[in-house]
MIGUKOL-47441 format. One record per residue: residue in one letter; x, y, z of N, C-alpha, C in turn. Coordinates in pm, 1 decimal. Last residue first. Example, Ala and Ser with C-alpha at 12.3 -4.5 7.8 and 13.67 -1.06 7.14 Angstrom:
// residues 2
(S,(1285.0,-225.0,708.0),(1367.0,-106.0,714.0),(1290.0,3.0,787.0))
(A,(1319.0,-569.0,780.0),(1230.0,-450.0,780.0),(1320.0,-330.0,780.0))
***
This chain:
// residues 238
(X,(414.3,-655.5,-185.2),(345.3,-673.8,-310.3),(242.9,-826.7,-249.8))
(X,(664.9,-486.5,-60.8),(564.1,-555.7,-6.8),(429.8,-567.2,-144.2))
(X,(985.4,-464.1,-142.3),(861.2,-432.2,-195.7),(781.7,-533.0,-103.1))
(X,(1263.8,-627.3,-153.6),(1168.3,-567.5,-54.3),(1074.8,-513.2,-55.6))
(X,(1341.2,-692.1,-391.8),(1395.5,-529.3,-363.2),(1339.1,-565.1,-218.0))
(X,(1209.5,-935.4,-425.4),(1406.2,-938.3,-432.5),(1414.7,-804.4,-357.7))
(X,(940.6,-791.7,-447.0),(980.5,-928.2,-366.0),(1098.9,-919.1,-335.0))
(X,(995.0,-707.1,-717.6),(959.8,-629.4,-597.7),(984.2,-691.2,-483.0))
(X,(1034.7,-937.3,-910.8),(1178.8,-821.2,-823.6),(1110.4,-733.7,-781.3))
(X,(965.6,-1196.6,-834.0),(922.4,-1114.1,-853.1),(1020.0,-1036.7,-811.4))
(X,(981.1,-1550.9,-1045.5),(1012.9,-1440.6,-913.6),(940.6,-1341.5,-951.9))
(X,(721.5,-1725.4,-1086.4),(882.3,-1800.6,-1023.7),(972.0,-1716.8,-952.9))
(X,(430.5,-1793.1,-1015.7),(554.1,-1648.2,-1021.6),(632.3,-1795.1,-957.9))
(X,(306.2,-2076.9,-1184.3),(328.0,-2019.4,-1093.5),(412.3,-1886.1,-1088.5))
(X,(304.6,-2182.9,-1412.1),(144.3,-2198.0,-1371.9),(190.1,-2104.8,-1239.4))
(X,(525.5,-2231.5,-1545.7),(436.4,-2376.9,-1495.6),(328.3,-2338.5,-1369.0))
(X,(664.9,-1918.0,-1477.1),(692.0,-2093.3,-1492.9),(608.2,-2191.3,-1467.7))
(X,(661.8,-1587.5,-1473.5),(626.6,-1710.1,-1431.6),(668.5,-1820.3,-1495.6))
(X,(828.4,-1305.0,-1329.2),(883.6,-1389.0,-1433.2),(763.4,-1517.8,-1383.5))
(X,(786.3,-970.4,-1324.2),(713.0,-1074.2,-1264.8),(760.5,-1182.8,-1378.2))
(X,(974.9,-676.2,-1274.5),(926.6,-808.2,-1385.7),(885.8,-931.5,-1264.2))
(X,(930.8,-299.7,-1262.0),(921.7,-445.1,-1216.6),(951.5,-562.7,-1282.2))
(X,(976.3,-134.3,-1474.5),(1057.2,-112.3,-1310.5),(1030.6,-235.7,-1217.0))
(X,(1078.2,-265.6,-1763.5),(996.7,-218.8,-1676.7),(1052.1,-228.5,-1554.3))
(X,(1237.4,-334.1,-1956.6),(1182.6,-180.4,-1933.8),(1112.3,-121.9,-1818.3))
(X,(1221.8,-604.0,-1955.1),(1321.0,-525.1,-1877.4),(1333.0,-377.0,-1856.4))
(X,(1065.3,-706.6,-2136.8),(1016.2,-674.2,-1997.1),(1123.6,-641.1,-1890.7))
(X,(1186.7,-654.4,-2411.7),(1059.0,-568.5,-2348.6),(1023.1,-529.4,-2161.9))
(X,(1382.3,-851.3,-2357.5),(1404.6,-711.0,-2351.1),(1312.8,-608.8,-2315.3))
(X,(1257.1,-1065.7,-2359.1),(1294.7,-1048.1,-2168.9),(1345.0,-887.3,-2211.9))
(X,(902.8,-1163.9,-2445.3),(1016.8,-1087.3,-2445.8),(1103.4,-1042.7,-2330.7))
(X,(642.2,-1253.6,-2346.4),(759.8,-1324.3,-2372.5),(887.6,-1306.9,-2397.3))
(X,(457.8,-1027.5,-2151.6),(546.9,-1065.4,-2325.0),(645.0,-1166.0,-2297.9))
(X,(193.6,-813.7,-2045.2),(237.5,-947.7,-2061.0),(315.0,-953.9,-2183.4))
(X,(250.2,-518.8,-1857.6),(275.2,-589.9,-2024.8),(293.4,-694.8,-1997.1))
(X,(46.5,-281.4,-1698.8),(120.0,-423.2,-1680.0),(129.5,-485.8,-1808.0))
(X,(26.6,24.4,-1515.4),(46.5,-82.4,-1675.8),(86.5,-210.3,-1601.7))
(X,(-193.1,234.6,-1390.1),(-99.9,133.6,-1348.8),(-64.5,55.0,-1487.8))
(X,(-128.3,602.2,-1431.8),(-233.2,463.9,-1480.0),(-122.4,342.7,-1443.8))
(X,(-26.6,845.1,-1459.7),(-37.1,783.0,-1324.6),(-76.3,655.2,-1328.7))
(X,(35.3,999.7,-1687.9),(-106.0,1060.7,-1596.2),(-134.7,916.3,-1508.9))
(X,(351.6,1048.5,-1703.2),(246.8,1171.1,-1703.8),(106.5,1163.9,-1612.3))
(X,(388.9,761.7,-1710.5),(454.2,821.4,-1630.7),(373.2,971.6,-1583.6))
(X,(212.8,625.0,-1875.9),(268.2,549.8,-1726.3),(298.2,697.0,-1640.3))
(X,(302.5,774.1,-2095.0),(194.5,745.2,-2017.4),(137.8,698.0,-1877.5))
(X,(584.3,656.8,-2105.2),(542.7,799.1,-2099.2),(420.6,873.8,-2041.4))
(X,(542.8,392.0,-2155.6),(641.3,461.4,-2047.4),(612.2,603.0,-1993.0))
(X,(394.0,395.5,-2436.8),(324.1,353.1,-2307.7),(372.9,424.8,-2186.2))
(X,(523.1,508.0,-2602.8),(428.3,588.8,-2583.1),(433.0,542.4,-2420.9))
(X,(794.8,329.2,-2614.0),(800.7,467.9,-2515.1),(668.3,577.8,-2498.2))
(X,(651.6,131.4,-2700.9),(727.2,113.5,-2540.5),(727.3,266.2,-2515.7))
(X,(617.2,212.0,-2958.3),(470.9,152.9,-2872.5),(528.4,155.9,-2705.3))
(X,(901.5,279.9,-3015.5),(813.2,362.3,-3030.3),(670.6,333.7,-2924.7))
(X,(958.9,-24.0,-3042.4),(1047.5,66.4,-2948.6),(963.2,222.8,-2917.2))
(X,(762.9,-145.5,-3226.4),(772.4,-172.7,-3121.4),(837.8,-64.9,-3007.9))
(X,(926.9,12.7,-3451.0),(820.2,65.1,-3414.4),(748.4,57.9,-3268.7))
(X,(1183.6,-109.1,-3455.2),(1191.9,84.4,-3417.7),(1054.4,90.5,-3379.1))
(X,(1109.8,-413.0,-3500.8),(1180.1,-352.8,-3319.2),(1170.3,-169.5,-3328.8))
(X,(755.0,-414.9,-3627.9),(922.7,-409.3,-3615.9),(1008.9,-375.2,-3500.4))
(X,(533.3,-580.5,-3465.6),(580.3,-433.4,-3505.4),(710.1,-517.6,-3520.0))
(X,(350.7,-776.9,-3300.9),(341.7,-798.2,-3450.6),(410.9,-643.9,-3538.9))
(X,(434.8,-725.4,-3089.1),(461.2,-852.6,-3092.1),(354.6,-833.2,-3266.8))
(X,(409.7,-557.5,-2844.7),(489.7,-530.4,-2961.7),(490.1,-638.2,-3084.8))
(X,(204.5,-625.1,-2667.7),(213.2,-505.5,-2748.7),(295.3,-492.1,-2863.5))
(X,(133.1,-862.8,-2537.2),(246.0,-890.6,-2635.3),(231.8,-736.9,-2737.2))
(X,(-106.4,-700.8,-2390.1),(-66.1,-851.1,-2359.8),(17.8,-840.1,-2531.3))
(X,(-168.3,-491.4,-2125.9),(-106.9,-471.5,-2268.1),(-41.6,-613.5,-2287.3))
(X,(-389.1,-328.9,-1939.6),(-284.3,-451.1,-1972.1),(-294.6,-487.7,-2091.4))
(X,(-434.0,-20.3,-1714.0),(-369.7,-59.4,-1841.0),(-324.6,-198.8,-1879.4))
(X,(-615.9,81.3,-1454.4),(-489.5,-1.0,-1444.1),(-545.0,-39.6,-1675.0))
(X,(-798.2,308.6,-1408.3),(-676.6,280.1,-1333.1),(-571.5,211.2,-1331.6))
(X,(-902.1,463.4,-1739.2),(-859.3,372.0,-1611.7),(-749.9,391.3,-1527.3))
(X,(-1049.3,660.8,-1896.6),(-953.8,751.6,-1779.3),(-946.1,600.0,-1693.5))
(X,(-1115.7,650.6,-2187.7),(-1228.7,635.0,-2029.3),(-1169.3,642.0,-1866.4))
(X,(-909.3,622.2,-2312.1),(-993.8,757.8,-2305.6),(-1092.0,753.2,-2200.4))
(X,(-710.0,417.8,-2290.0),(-723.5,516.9,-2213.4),(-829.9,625.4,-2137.5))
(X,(-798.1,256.7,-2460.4),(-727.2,204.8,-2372.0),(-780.3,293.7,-2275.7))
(X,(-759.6,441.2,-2743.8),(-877.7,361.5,-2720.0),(-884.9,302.0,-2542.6))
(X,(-477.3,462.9,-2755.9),(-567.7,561.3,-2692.0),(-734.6,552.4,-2683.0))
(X,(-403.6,195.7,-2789.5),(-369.1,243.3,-2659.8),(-451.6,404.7,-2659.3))
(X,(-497.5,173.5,-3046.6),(-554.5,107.0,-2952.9),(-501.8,147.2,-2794.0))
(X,(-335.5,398.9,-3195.7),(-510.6,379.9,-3192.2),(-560.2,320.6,-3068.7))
(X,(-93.8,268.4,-3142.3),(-121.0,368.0,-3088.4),(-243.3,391.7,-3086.6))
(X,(-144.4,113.0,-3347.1),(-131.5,16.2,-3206.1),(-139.0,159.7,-3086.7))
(X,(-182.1,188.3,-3578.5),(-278.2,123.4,-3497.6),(-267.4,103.6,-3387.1))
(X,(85.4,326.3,-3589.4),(-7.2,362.5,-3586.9),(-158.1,372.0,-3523.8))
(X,(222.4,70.3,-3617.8),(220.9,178.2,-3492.2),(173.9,260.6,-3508.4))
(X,(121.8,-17.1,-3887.1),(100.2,-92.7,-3748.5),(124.2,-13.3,-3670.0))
(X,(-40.7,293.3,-4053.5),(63.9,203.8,-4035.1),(52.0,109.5,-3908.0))
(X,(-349.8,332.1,-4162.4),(-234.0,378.7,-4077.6),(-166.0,249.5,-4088.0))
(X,(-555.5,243.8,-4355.1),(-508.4,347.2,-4409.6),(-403.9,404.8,-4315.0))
(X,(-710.5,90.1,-4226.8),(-636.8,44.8,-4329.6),(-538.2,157.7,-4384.7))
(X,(-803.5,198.5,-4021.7),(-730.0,145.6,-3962.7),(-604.1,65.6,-4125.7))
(X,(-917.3,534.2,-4125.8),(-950.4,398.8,-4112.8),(-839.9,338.5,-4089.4))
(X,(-926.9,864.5,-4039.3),(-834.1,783.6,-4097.5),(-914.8,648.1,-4018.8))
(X,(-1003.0,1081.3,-3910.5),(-1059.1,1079.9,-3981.1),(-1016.0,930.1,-4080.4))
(X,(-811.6,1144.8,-3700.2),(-871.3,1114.7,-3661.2),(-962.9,1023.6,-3741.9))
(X,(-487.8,1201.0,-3771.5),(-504.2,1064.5,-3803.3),(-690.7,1036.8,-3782.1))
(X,(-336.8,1406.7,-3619.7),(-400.3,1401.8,-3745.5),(-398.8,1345.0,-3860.3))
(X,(-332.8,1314.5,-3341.0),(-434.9,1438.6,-3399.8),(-470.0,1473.4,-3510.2))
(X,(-179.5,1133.9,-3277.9),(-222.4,1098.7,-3389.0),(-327.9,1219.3,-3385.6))
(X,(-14.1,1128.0,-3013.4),(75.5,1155.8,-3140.5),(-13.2,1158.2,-3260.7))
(X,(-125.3,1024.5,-2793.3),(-30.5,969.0,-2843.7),(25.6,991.8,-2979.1))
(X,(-293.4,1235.0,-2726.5),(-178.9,1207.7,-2643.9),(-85.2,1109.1,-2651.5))
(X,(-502.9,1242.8,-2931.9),(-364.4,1369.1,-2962.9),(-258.0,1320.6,-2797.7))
(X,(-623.7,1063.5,-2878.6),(-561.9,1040.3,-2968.4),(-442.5,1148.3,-3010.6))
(X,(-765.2,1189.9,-2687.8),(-696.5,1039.8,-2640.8),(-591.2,1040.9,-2697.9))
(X,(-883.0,1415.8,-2789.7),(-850.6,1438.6,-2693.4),(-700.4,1311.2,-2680.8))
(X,(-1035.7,1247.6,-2950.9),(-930.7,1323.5,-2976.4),(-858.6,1377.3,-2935.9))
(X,(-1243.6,1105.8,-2742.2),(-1149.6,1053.4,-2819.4),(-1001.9,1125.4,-2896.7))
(X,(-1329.7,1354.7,-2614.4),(-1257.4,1287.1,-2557.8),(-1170.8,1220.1,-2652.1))
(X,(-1474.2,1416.6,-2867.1),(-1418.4,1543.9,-2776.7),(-1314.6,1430.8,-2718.3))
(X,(-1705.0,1195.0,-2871.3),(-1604.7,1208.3,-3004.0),(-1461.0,1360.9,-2940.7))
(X,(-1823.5,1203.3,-2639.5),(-1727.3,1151.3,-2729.9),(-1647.5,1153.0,-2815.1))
(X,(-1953.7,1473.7,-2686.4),(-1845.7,1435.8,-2567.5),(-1753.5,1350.2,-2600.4))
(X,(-2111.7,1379.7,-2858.8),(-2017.6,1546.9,-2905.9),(-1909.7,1478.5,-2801.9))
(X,(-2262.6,1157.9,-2778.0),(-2187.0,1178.7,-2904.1),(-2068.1,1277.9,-2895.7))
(X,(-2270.9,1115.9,-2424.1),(-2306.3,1150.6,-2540.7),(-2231.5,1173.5,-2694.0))
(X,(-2209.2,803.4,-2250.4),(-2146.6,960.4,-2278.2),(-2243.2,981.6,-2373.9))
(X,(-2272.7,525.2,-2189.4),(-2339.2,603.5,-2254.8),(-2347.2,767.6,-2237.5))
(X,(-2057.0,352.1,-2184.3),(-2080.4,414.2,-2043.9),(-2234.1,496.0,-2081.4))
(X,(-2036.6,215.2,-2469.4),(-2077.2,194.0,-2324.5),(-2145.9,260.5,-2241.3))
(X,(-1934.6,473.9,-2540.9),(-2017.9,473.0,-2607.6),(-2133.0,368.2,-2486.7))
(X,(-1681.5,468.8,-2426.0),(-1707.5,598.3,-2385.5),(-1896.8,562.0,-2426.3))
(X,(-1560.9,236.8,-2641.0),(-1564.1,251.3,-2489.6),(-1646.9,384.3,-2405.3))
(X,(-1543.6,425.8,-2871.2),(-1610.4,294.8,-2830.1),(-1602.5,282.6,-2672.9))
(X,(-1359.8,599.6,-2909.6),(-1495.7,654.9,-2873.9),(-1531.1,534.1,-2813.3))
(X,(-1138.8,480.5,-3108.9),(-1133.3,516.1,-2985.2),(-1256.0,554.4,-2892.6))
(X,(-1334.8,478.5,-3336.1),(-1246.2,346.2,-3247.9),(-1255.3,339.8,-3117.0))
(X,(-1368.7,713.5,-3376.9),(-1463.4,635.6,-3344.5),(-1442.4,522.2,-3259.1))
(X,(-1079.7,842.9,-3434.0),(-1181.8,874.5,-3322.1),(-1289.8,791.3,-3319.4))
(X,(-1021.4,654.9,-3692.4),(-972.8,639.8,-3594.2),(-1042.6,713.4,-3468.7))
(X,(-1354.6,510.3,-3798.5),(-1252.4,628.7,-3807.4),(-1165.1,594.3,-3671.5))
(X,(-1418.7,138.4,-3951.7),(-1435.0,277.5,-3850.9),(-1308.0,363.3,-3856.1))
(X,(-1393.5,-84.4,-4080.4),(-1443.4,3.1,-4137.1),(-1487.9,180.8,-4032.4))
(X,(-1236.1,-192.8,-3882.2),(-1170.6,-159.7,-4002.4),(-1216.4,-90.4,-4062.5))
(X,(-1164.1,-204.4,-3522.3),(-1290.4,-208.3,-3598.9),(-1269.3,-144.8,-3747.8))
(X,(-884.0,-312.6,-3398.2),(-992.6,-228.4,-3432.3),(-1101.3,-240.2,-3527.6))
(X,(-715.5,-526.4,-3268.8),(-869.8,-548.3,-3255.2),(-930.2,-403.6,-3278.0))
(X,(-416.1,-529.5,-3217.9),(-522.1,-404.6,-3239.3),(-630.4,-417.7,-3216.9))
(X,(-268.6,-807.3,-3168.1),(-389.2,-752.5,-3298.6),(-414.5,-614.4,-3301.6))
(X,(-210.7,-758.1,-2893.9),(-105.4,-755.5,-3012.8),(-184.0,-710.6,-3142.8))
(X,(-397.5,-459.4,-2678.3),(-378.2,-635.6,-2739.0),(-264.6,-652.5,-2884.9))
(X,(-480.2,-364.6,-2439.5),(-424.0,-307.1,-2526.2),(-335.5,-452.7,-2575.4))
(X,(-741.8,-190.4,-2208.4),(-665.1,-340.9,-2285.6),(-602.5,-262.5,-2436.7))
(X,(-819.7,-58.5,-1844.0),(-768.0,-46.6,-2029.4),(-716.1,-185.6,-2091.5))
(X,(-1065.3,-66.7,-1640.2),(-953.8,-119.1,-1699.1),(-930.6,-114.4,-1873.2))
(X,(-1279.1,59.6,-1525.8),(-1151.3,82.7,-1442.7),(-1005.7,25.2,-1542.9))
(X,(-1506.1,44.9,-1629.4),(-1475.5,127.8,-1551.2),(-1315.6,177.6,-1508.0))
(X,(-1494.0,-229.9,-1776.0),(-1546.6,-111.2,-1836.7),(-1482.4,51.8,-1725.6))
(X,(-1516.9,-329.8,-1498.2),(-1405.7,-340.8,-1627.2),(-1380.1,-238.0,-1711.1))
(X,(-1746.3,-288.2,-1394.4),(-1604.3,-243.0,-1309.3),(-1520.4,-276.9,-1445.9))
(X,(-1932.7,-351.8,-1599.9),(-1921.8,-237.9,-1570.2),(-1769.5,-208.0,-1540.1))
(X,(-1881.8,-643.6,-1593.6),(-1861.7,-570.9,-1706.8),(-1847.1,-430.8,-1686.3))
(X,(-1975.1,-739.9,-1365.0),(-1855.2,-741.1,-1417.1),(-1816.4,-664.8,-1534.4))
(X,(-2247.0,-678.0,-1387.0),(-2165.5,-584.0,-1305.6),(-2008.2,-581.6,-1303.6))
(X,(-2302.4,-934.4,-1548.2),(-2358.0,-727.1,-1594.0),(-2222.7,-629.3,-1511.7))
(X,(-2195.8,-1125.3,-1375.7),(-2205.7,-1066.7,-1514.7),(-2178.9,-969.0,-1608.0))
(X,(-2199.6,-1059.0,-1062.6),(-2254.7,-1128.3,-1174.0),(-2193.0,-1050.8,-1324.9))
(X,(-1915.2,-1109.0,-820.4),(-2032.6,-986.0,-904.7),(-2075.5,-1084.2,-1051.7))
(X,(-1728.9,-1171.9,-728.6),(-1889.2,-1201.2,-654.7),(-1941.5,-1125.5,-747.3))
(X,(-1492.7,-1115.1,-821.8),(-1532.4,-1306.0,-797.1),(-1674.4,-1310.1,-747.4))
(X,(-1421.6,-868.2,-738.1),(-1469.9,-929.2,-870.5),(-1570.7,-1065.1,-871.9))
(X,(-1435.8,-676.7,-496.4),(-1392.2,-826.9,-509.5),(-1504.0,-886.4,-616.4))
(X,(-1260.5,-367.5,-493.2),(-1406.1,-446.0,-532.8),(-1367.9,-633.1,-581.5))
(X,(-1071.3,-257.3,-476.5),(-1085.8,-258.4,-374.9),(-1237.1,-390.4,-360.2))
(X,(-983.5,-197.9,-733.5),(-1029.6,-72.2,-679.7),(-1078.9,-180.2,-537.9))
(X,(-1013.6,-550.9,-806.0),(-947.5,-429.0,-926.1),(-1054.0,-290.4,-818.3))
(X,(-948.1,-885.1,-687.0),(-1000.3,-755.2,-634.6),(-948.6,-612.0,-708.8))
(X,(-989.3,-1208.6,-694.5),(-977.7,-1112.4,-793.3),(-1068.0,-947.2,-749.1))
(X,(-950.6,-1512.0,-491.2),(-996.3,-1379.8,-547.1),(-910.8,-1228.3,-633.9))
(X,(-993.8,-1879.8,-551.6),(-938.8,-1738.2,-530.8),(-999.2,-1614.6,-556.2))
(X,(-1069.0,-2082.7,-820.7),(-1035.9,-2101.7,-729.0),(-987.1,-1907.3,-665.3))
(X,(-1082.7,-2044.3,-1139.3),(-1143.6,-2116.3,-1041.4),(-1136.8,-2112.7,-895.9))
(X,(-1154.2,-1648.7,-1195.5),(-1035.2,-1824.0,-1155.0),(-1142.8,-1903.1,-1121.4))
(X,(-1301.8,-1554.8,-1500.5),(-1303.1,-1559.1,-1339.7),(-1210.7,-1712.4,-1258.7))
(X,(-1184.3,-1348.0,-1750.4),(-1212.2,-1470.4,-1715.5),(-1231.1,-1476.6,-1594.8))
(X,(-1170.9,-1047.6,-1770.8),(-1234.2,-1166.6,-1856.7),(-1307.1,-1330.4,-1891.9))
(X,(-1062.7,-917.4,-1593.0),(-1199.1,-967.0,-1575.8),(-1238.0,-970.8,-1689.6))
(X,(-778.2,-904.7,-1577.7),(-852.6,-781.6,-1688.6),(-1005.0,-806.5,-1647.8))
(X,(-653.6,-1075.2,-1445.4),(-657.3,-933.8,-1388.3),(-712.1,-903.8,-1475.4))
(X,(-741.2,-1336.3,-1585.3),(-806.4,-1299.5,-1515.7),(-813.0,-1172.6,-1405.6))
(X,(-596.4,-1258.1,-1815.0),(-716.3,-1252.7,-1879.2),(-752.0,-1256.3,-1713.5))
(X,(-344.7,-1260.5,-1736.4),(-379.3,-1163.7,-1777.8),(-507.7,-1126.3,-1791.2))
(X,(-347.1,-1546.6,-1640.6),(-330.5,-1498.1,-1584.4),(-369.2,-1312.8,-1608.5))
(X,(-308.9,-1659.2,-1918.3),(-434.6,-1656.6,-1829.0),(-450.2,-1579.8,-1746.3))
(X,(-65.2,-1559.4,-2009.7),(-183.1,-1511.2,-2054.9),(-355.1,-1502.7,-2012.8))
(X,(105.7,-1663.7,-1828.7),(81.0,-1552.2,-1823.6),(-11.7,-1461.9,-1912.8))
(X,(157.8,-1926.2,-1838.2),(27.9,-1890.3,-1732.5),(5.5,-1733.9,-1806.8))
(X,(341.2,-2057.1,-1998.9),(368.8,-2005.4,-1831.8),(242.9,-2013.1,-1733.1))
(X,(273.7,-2099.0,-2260.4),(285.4,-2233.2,-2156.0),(261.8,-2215.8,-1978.1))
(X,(621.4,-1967.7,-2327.2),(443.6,-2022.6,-2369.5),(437.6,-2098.1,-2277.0))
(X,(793.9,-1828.1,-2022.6),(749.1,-1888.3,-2197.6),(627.6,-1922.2,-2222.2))
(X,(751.4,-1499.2,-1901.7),(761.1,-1646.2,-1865.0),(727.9,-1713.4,-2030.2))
(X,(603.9,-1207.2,-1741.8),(713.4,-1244.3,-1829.0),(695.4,-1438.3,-1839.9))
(X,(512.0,-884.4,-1683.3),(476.8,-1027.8,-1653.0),(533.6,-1078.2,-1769.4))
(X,(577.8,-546.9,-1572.4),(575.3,-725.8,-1680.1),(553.5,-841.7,-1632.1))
(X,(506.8,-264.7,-1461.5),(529.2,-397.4,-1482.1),(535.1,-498.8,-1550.2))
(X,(438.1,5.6,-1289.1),(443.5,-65.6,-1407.0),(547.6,-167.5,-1395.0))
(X,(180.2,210.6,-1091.1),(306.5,92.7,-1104.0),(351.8,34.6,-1240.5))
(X,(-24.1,363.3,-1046.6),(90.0,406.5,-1087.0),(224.9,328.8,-1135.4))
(X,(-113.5,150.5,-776.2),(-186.5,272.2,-878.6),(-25.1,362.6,-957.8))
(X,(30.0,-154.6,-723.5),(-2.1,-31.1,-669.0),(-76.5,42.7,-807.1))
(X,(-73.4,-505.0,-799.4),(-36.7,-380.2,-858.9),(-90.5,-266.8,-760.7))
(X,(-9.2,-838.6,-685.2),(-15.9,-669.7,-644.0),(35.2,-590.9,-682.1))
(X,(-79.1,-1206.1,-654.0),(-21.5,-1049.9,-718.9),(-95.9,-916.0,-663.9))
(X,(-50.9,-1500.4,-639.2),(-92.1,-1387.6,-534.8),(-40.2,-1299.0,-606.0))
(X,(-166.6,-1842.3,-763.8),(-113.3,-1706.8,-801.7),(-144.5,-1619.4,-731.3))
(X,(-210.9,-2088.1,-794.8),(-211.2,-2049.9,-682.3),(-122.2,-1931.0,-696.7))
(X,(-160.2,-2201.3,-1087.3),(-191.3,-2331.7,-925.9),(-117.1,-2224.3,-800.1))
(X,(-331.7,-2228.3,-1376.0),(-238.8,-2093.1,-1283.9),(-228.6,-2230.7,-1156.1))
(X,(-363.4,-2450.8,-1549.0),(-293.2,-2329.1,-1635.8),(-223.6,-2208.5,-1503.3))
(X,(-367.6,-2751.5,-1530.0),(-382.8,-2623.4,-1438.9),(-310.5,-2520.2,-1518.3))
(X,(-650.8,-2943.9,-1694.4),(-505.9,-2884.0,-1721.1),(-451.1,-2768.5,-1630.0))
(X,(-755.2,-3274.1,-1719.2),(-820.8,-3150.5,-1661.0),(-662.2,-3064.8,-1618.0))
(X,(-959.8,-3377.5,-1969.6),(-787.2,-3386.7,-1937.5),(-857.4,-3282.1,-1847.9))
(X,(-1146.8,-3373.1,-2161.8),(-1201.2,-3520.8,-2081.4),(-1026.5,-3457.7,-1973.9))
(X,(-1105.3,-3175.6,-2320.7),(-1072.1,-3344.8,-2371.0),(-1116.9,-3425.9,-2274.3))
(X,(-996.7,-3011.2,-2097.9),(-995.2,-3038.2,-2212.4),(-1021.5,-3154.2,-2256.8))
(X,(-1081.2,-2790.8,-1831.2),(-1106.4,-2924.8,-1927.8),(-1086.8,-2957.0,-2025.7))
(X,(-839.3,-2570.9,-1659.2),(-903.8,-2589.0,-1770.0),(-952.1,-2746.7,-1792.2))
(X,(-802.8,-2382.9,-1359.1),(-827.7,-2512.8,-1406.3),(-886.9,-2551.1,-1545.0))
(X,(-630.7,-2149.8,-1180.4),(-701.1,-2184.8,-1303.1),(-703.4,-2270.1,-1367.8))
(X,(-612.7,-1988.8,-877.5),(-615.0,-2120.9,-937.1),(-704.1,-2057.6,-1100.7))
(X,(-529.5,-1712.6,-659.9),(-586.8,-1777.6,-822.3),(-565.3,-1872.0,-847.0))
(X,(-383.2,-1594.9,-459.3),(-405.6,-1746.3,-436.7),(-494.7,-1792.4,-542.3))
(X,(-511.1,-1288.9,-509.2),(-473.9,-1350.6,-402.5),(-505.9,-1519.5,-444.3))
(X,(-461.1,-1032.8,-690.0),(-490.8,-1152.5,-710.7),(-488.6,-1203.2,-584.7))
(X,(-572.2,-639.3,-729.6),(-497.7,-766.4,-641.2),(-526.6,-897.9,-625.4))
(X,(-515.4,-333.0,-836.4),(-517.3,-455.4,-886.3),(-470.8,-521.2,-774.3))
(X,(-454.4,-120.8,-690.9),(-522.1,-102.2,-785.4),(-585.5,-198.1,-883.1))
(X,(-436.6,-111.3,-333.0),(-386.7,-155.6,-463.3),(-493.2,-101.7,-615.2))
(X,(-501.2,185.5,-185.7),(-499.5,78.0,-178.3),(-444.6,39.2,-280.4))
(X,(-322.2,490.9,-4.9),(-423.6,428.7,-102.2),(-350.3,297.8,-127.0))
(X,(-138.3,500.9,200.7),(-262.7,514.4,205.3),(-372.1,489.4,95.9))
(X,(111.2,551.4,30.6),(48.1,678.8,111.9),(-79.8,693.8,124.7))
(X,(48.1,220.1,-71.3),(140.3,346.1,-85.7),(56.5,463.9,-51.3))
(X,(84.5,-119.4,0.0),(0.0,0.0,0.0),(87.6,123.8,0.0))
***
């Protein structure tokens, strides 16, 4: 906990059990994590690790089997559905290797989407979105379809898509991971920068140990478990 405010993200003891086939597969076996507000981080480990599940269940996508999942203080694991969606909607940015933008849409629309949810009004929206989009460099890109920008381009699209609904915590699962290394290097220093200016917690899942050496933390996993954590090594209470 830092000067009194709480975590911003906190796993405690996650299990994640998949069926396959009749096979029953542990993808997490008892995961405890803790993001402060402002923190940034990686989560690191080979295919296989966890760390995608693991991503999917700090984003409230997925719910563990086992454990709790607390994003602002609110214990996820009890809320139905609807209400899961809200606190998500509310509190958490995604920022995915694909982009996942919408092709026949403007880049401010893209970005708008989320805002559209909450049910902002149009003008507002579309205000914010550009707003989003001029903090990563694309003010004059608004009018532009996703076919018509470059991959860091897009990928900047999607991190100000990420944003514009003002979360607390950011997860960015293999961000770089379909860019060249200058552009990739570019997607690292929007994010860093962001991180840094307006306070939002990040966390990058990547397989990459360069990527995740950028960060002031790395959470390394192995076979379903943190193998380390260098907050842990520093003394960090996490």
């Amino acid at each position: 906990m830092t000067d009194g405010v709480g975590p911003a993200l906190e796993a405690l003891d996650v299990t994640r059990t998949y069926a396959l086939e009749g096979v029953h597969v542990d993808a997490l076996r008892g995961v405890s994590l803790r993001l402060d507000p402002g923190e940034y981080a990686a989560i690191v480990g080979p295919s296989g690790s966890g760390k995608s599940t693991l991503m999917h269940l700090l984003g409230l996508l997925d719910r563990p089997s086992t454990g709790v999942v607390r994003v602002g203080g609110v214990d996820a694991t009890t809320l139905d559905d609807g209400d899961l969606a809200q606190l998500r909607n509310a509190t958490i940015g995604f920022v995915f290797q694909s982009f996942q933008l919408l092709p026949r849409t403007t880049a401010v629309d893209n970005v708008a989407l989320p805002l559209l949810y909450r049910g902002v009004r149009k003008s507002e929206r579309r205000q914010r979105a550009a707003a989003a989009l001029g903090s990563v460099g694309l003010e004059h890109r608004l009018q532009h379809k996703p076919a018509q920008m470059s991959g860091g381009e897009q990928q900047r699209v999607a991190i100000a898509r990420a944003l514009v609904a003002q979360p607390t915590l950011l997860l960015a699962d293999e961000p770089t991971g379909n860019l060249d290394t200058r552009t990739g290097d570019e997607i690292m220093a929007t994010l860093e920068r962001l991180n840094r200016e307006q306070g939002v917690a990040v966390a990058i899942v990547t397989h990459d140990r360069e990527i995740a050496e950028r960060a002031r933390r790395q959470i390394h996993m192995r076979d379903g478990l943190i193998e380390t954590d260098s907050a842990a090594a520093s003394g960090g209470d996490r």
